[in-house]
N, C-alpha and C positions, 0 to 999 in steps of 0.2 A: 114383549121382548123385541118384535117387530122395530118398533116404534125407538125403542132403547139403541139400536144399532144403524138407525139410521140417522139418531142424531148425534150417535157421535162419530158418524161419516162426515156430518157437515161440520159439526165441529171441529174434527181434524182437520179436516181440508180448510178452514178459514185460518187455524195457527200457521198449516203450512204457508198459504200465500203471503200470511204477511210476515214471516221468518227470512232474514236477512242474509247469514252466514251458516257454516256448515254445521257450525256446533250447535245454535240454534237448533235446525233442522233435524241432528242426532238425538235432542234432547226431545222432541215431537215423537220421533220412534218409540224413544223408550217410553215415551209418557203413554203412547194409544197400543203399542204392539207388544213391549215388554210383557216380561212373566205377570207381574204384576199391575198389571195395564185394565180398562174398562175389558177390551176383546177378550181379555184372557176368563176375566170375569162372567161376563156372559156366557162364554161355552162353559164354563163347568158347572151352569143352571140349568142349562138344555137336559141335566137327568130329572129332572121337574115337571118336562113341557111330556105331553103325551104321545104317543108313537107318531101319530098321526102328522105332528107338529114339527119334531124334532127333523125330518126332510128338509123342511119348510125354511128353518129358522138355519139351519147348517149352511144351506147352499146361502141364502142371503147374510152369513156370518164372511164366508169365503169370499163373499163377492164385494163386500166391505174392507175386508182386510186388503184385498187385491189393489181397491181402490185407490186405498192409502196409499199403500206401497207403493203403485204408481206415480202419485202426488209426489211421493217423498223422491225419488228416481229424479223425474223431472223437472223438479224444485231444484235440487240437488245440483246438474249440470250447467241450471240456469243460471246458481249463485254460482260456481267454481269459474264458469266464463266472465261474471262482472266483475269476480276478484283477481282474475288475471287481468283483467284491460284495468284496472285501479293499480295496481302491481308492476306493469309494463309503464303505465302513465308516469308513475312514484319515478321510476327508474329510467325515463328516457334521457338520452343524449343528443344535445345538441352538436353537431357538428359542426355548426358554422362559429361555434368558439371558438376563438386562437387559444394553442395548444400549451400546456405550460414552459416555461424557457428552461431550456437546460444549457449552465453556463461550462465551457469545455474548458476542463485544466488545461497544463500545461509545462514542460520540466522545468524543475525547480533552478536558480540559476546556479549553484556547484554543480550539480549534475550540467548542466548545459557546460561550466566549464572545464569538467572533467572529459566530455563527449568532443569538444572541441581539441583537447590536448593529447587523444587518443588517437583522433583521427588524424591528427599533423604524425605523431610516433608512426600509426602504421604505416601509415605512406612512407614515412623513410624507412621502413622493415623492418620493425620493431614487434615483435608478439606481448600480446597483455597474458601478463602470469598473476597467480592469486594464490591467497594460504590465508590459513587460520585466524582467526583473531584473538584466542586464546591460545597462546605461546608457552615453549617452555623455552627456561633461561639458555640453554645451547643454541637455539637459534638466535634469541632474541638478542644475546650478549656475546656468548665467546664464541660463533662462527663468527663476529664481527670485529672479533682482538678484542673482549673487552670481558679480560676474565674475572671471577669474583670477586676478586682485590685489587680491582684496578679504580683510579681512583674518578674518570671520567664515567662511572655509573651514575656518582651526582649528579651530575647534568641532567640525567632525565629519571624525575620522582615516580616510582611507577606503582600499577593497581596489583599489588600480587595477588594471586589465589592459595597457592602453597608455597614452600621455599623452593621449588624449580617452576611453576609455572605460573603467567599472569598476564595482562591485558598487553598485547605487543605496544612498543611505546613507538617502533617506527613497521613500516613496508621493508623493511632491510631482512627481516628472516626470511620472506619472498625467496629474493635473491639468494640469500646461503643454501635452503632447500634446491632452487632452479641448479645451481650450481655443482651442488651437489649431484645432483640426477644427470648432470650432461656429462661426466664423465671425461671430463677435460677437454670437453668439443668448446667453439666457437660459441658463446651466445650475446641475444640484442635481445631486450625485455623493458617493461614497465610495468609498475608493481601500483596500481591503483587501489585505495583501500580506507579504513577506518584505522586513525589511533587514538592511543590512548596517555592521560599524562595527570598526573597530581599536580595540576596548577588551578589556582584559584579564577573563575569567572569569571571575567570585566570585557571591558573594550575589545581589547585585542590578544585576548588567550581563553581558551575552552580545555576542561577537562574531554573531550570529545570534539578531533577534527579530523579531515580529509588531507590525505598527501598522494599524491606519485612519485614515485623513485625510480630512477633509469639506470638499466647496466645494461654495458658492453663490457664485453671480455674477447680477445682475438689477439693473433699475432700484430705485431707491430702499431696498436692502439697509442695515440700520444695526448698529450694537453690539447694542442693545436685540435684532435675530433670533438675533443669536449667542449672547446669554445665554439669552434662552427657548429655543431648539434645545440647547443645552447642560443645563438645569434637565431639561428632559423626558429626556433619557438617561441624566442622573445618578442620577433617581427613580427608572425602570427597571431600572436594573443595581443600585444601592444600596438602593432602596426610599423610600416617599413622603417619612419624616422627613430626608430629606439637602438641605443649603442647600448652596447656592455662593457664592464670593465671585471676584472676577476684583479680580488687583495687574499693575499695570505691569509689563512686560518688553520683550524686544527680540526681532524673528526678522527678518530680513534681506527676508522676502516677506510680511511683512504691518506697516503701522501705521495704527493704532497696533496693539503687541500685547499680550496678558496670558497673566498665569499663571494657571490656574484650580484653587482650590482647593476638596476638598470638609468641611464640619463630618464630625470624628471618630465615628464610626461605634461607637468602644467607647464614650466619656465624652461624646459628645453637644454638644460644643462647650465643655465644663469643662475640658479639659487633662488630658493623661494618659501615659503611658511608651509610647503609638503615634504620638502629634500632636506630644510633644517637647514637653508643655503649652503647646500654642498653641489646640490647639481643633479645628484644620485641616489638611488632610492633600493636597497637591500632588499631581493627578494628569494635568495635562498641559494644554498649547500651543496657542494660541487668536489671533485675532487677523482684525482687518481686510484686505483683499488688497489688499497695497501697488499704487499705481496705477501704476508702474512696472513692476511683472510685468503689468497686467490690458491696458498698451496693448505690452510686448510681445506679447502673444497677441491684438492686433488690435483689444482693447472700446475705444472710449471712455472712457476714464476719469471726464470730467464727466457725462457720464451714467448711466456702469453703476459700480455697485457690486459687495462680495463678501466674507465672512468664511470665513475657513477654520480648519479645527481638527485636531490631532493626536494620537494615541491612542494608548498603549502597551498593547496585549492582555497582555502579560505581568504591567503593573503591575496593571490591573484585577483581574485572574485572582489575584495576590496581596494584593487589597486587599477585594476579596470575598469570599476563602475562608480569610486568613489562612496563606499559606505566607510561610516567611521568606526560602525562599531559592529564586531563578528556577530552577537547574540541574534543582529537583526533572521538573521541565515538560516534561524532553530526558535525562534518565537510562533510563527508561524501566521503572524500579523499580514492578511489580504494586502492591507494598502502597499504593505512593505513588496510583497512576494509579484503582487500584479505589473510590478514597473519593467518586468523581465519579462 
């Protein structure tokens, strides 16, 4: 039995040395030390050996088992240190590779000319007001004179959600709310925002664009603030050589109203294949505040005055940069968006 336990001392000890990883190594335990293992085997023969014996063969059982176990310990740490430096190796970083490139956005250009058209407003002391986008028909329509039977609702095809409420077709219920809340004080606002409109896609209309709208309301407001408020944004956004002219029109919430046009920016006011040889190039909706909206929102009418203006961020943005067609705006096409 001697003889039996010490060779499967050597024996162990030769799997262990040439056992690689840890599970190896666990499988080595179980094979020699297990319940069911050679060691386990020999002590329960030792009630066989003679009294004299069983001393003999105990202490050299123990001292085998020892062995192992030590083997296995030492083995053990020896492999977990090579699997970490193989492990660390797998996973080293080089440092001295250039890093990956991060390309930095940048505001989209309506936002850029929205940001520009706010900053000219506050300067001349204007507050930015905001409201809903889902509207109901008293702001949207008859704070504006434009009550259910009136027939300039046509004009603007809208997204209803119920029969009183539905996608605002202008930044005009802004204004009716602001109005409302001032309580027949003095107010200078712009009304930045999303509309909305049942028009079909193409070149130059979107069911979904960008306007600002401007109200004033104060005593003794005339045409004359509405054109010099308008000359100062047009020079801004356009630059100093651009004129305006204002032609008669009609908007249900202001009279009188006009169209405001600005001199052609290619040919200077000579007529050209952008003005349609006129000279002049339409770019948006202007007008006194009918005094029908200003005393539904409480002002006095013979005292208080108010012009208000409308603004298409989409037309500017093509009128300044020369795109021909809105969709570019909302495609969301790099080549398109990178030139800004």
């Amino acid at each position: 039995m001697k003889e039996q336990l010490q060779a499967l001392q050597q024996e162990a000890l030769q799997e262990i040395e040439v056992a690689s990883t840890q599970k190896a190594l666990n499988e080595v335990r179980i094979k020699y030390l297990g319940k069911k293992g050679p060691m386990t085997e020999v002590l329960r023969g030792m009630g066989k050996l003679s009294p004299e014996e069983r001393p003999v063969v105990g202490d050299l059982a123990n001292t085998v088992r020892a062995a192992i176990q030590e083997a296995l310990e030492t083995r053990i740490e020896s492999v977990k240190a090579t699997e970490l430096e193989a492990k660390l190796a797998a996973e080293a970083i080089d440092v001295t590779l250039p890093g990956r490139t991060s390309l930095p956005g940048h505001t989209h250009l309506l936002q850029q000319i929205v940001d520009e058209m706010e900053d000219l407003f506050v300067g001349l002391g204007y507050t930015i007001a905001e409201g809903p986008e889902v509207e109901t028909d008293l702001y949207n329509f008859e704070m504006l004179n434009l009550p259910k039977d009136h027939p300039a609702r046509d004009m603007q095809d809208s997204f209803y959600i119920t029969d009183e409420t539905l996608l605002r077709t202008h930044t005009s219920p802004v204004q009716a709310r602001t109005m409302l809340l001032a309580n027949g004080e003095p107010i200078r606002i712009i009304c930045p925002g999303k509309v909305y409109r049942r028009d079909e896609d193409d070149a130059t209309h979107s069911h979904q664009f960008l306007q600002i709208e401007g109200l004033v309301v104060d005593e003794h407001i005339s045409m004359a603030d509405l054109k010099g408020t308008l000359e100062a944004f047009v020079k801004q956004l356009f630059g100093e050589t651009r004129e305006i002219r204002l032609r008669p029109s009609f908007f249900p919430f202001t009279e009188p109203s006009v169209e405001v046009d600005i001199s052609c920016f290619k040919c200077g006011g000579k007529g050209c294949n952008v003005c349609k040889g006129t000279g002049w190039i339409e770019i948006l909706g202007a007008g006194m505040v009918h005094p029908r909206v200003l005393e539904m929102a409480g002002y006095d009418s013979t005292k208080m005055s108010g012009f208000a203006f409308g603004i298409g961020v989409e037309r500017m943005a093509m009128l300044k940069h020369g795109v021909d067609d809105i969709r570019h705006f909302y495609t969301n096409d790099l080549r398109f968006i990178e030139q800004f």
